[in-house]
C-alpha positions in Angstrom: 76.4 107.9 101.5 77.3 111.7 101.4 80.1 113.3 102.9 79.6 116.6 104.8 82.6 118.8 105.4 83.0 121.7 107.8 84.6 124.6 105.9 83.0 127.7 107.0 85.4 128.9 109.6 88.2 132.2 109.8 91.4 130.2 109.5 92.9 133.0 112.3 95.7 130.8 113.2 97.1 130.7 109.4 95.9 134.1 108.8 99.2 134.6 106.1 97.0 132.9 103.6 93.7 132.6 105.3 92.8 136.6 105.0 92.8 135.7 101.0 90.7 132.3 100.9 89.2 129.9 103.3 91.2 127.9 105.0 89.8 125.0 103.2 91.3 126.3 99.8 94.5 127.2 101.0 96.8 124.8 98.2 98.8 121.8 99.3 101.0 120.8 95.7 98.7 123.4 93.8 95.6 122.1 94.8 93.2 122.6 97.8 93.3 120.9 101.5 89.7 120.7 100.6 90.7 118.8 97.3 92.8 116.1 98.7 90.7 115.0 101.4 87.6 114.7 99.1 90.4 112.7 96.9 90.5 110.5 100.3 86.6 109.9 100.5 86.5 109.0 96.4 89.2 106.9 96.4 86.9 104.6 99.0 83.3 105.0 96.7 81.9 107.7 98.3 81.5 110.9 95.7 78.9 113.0 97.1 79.5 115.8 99.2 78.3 118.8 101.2 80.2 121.3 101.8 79.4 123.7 105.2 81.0 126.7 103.9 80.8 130.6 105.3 83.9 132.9 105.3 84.8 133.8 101.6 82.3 131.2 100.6 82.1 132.8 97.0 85.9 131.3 96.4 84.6 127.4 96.9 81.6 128.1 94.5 83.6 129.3 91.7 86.7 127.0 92.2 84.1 123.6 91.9 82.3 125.8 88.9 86.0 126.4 87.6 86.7 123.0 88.5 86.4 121.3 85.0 88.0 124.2 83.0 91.3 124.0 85.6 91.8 120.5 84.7 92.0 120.8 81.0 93.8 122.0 78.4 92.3 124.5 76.8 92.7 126.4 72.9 90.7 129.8 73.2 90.4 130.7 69.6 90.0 134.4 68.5 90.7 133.7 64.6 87.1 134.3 62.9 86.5 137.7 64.5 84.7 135.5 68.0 85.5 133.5 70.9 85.4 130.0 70.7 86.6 127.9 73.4 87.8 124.1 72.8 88.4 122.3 75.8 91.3 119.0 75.0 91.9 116.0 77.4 88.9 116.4 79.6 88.9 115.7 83.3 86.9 115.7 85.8 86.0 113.7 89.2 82.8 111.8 89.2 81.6 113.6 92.3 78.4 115.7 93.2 79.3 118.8 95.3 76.4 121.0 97.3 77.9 124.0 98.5 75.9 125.4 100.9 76.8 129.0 102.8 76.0 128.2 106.3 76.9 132.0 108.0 80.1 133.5 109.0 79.5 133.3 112.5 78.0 130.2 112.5 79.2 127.3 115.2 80.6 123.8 114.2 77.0 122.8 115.3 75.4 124.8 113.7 76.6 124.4 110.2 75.9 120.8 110.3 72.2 121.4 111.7 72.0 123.9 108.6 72.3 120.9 105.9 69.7 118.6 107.2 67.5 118.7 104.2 70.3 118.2 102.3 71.2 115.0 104.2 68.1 113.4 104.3 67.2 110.7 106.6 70.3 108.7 106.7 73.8 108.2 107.7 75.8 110.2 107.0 79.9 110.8 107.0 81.5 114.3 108.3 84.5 115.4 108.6 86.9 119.0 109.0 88.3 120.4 105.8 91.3 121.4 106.8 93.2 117.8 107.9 94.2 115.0 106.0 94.9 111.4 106.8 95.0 108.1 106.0 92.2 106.6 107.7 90.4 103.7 106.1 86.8 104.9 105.4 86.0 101.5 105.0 86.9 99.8 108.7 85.8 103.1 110.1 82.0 102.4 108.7 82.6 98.9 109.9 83.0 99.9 113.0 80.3 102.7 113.6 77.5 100.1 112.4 78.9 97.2 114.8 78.7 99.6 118.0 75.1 100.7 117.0 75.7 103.9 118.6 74.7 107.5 116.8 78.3 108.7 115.9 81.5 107.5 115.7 84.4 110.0 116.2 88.2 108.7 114.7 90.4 109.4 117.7 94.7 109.2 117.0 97.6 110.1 119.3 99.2 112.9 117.9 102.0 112.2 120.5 103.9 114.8 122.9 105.3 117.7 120.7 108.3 118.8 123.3 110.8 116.8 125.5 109.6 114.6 128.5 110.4 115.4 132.2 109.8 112.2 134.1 108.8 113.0 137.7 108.8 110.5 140.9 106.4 110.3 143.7 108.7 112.4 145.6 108.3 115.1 144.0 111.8 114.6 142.7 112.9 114.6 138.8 114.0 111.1 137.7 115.0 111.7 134.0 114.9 114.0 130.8 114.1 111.6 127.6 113.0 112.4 123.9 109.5 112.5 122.9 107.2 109.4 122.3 104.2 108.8 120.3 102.9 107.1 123.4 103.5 110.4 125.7 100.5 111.9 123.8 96.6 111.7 124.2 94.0 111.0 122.0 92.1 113.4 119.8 89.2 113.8 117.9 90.7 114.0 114.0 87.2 114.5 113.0 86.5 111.5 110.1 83.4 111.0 112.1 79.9 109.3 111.0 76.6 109.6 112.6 73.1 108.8 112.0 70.3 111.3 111.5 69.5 111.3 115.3 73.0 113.9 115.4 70.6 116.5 114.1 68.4 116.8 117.4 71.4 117.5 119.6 72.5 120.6 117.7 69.8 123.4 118.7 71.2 126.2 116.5 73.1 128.3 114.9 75.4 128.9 118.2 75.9 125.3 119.0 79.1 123.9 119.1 79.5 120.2 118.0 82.5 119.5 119.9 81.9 120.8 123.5 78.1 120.7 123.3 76.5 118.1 120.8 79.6 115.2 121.6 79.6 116.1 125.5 75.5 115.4 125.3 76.2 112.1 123.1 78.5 110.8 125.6 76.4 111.2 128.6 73.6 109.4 126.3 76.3 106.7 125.7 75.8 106.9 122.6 79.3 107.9 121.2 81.9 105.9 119.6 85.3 106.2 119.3 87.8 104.4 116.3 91.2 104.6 117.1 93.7 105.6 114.0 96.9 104.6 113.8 98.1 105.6 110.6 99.0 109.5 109.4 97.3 112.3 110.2 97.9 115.9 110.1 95.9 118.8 110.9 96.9 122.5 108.5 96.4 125.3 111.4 99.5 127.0 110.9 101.7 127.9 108.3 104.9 125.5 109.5 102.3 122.7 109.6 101.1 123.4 105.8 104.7 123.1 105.3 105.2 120.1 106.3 102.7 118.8 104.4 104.0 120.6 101.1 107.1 119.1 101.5 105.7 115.5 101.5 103.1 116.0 98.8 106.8 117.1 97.0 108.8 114.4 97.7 105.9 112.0 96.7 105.8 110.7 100.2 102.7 112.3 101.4 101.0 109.1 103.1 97.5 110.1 102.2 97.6 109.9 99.0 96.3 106.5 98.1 94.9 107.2 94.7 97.0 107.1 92.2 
């Protein structure tokens, strides 16, 4: 089963690094966001992926073509008057990338709609590249193919992110209290999977997935929704990448589950 992921956008809300690469390739521990979530994917079976790429896509075309070289040592010998380049200790992930350049402007919709042919007639995984988490890939297929339905969004509660005022009836304040994890809603985290059908609710390149092609799976009833309960963290601003450099640091970051 491929894995499509959505890394085509500006990144205007972590412009510090974004106005250099795509957000996608903005490092977490010296390697890419994009890296560690197709880590995620592996680590469950699944190696082939497509990625939806558009701003600066030229910088995820020569990092995967780079990709083998920056994982091994390397002895670039001059000695005999020419350039000879012997690669030790060879490395490499056992995946099959596409990298397809789906527009700068293009909308969430649209990029996906622009890899059909690459997809093929099946189901197929898709998820952002710029979040990672550490959603079982496995129970979320389980689940998509027991609700029979066209897509299957993972949903989690990122919780309240400021203090709680607790009103009554009344009108009248009844407490202050700390924030819970149960204060929050749910969100789409993306980690979604969907059959071929997806591709005839997205009717172009100005289609947004979220607020058009979802809304119009929903009133078709034929939307699922897996609750997470694990980690998940989005990387839209610079305090949030952060907090995710300082677990992959202290070698507590809880998506990594390869080892």
């Amino acid at each position: 089963m491929k894995t499509v992921i959505l890394a085509g956008g500006f990144g205007t809300r972590i412009s510090e690094e974004s106005h250099l690469k795509p957000k996608p390739m903005i490092e977490i521990g010296e390697k890419p966001i994009l890296w560690h979530i197709m880590k995620e994917y592996s680590y469950y079976g699944f190696n082939e992926f497509i990625i939806c790429a558009g701003y600066k896509q030229h910088i995820i075309k020569e990092w995967f073509a780079d990709y083998f070289l920056h994982n091994s040592d390397v002895t670039f010998d001059y000695t005999n008057g020419q350039s000879e380049m012997i690669v030790h200790n060879k490395h490499s992930e056992p995946w099959k990338v596409t990298v397809v350049d789906t527009g700068l402007h293009t909308q969430t919709g649209g990029r996906v709609k622009r890899i059909k042919n690459f997809v093929g007639n099946e189901t197929f995984m898709l998820t952002y590249g710029d979040a990672v988490g550490d959603v079982n890939i496995n129970k979320l297929l389980d689940f998509h193919k027991s609700n029979k339905k066209i897509g299957t969004i993972s949903m989690y509660n990122f919780g309240q992110n400021k203090g709680v005022v607790e009103v009554g009836k009344d009108g009248m304040i009844t407490a202050f209290r700390e924030k819970s994890d149960t204060d929050g809603d749910l969100i789409n985290i993306g980690f979604m999977v969907f059959e071929p059908e997806l591709f005839n609710y997205i009717e172009g390149d100005h289609t947004l997935l979220e607020t058009e092609s979802l809304t119009n799976l929903v009133a078709d009833h034929q939307l699922a929704g897996y609750v997470h309960k694990g980690f998940w963290q989005c990387m839209d601003t610079l305090r949030e990448k952060q907090r995710l450099d300082k677990l992959w640091a202290s070698n507590a970051a809880p998506w990594k589950l390869w080892s």
